[in-house]
NUKOLKOL-893502 format. One line per field, with one value per residue (C-alpha): residue number from 1; residue in one letter; x, z, y. Coordinates in nm, 3 decimals. Example, Ala and Ser with C-alpha at 12.3 -4.5 7.8 and 13.67 -1.06 7.14 Angstrom:
BEGIN
resi: c(1:2) .
resn: c(a:s) .
east: c(1.230:1.367) .
up: c(0.780:0.714) .
north: c(-0.450:-0.106) .
END
This chain:
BEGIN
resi: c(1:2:3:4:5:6:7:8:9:10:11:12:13:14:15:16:17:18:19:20:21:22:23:24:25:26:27:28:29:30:31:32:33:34:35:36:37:38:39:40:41:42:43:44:45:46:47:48:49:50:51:52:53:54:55:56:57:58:59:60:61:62:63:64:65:66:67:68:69:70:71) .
resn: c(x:x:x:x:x:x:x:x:x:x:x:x:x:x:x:x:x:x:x:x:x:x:x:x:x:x:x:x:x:x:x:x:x:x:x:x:x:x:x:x:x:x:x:x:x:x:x:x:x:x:x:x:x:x:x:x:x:x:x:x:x:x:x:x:x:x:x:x:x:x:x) .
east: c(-10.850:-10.550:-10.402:-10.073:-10.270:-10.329:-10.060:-9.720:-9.422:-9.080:-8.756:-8.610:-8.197:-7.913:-7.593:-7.479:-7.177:-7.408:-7.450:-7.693:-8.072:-8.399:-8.773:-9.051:-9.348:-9.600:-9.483:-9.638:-9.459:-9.092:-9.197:-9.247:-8.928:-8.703:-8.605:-8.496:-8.249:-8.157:-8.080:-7.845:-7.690:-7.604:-7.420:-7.232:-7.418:-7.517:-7.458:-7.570:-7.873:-8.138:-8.499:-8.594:-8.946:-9.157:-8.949:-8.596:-8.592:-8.408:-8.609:-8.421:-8.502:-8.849:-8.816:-8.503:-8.459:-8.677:-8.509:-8.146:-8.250:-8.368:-7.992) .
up: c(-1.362:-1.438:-1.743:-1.612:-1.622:-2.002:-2.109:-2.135:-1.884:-2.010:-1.770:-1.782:-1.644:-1.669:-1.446:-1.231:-1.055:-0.762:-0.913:-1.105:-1.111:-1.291:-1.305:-1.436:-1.618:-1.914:-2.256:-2.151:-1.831:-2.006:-2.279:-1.984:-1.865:-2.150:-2.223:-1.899:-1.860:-2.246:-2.118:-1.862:-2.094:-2.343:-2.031:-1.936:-1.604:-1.708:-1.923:-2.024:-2.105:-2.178:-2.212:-2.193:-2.245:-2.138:-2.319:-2.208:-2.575:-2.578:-2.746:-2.643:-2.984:-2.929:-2.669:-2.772:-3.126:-3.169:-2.886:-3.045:-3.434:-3.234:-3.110) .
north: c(-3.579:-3.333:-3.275:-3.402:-3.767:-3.737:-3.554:-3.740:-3.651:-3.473:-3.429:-3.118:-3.164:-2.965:-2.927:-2.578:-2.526:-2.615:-2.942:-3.127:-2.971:-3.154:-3.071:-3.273:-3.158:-3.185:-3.035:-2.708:-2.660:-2.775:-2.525:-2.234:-2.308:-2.351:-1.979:-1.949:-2.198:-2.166:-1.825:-1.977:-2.159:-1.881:-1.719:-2.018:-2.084:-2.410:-2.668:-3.035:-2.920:-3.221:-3.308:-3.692:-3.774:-4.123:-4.322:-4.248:-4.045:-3.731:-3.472:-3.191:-3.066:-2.999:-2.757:-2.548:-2.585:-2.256:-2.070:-2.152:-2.043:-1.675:-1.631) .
END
């Protein structure tokens, strides 16, 4: 059993000027990758940033709320 089986699922999407991008992952590996692309998105290189979880929820909140209030 991996911890992907008990953990829940998050989607990870934003758009580039090479088009739309997404990545899947548990809450740790959306966390690992979330001052990255917030990164990108401070420099304009993408945009539509969004995190859905399970549920179809966005919780986009969760993961960059923190990174935005360091800015």
């Amino acid at each position: 059993m991996t911890r992907r089986d008990w953990n829940p699922l998050y989607i990870l999407r934003w758009d580039a000027a090479d088009g739309p991008h997404q990545t899947d992952g548990t809450s740790r590996d959306i966390h690992a990758a979330a001052p990255r692309i917030n990164q990108l998105g401070d420099r304009g290189d993408v945009w539509n940033i969004t995190v859905i979880d399970e549920t179809g929820t966005d919780v986009t909140g969760r993961f960059f709320h923190h990174l935005e209030a360091a800015a």
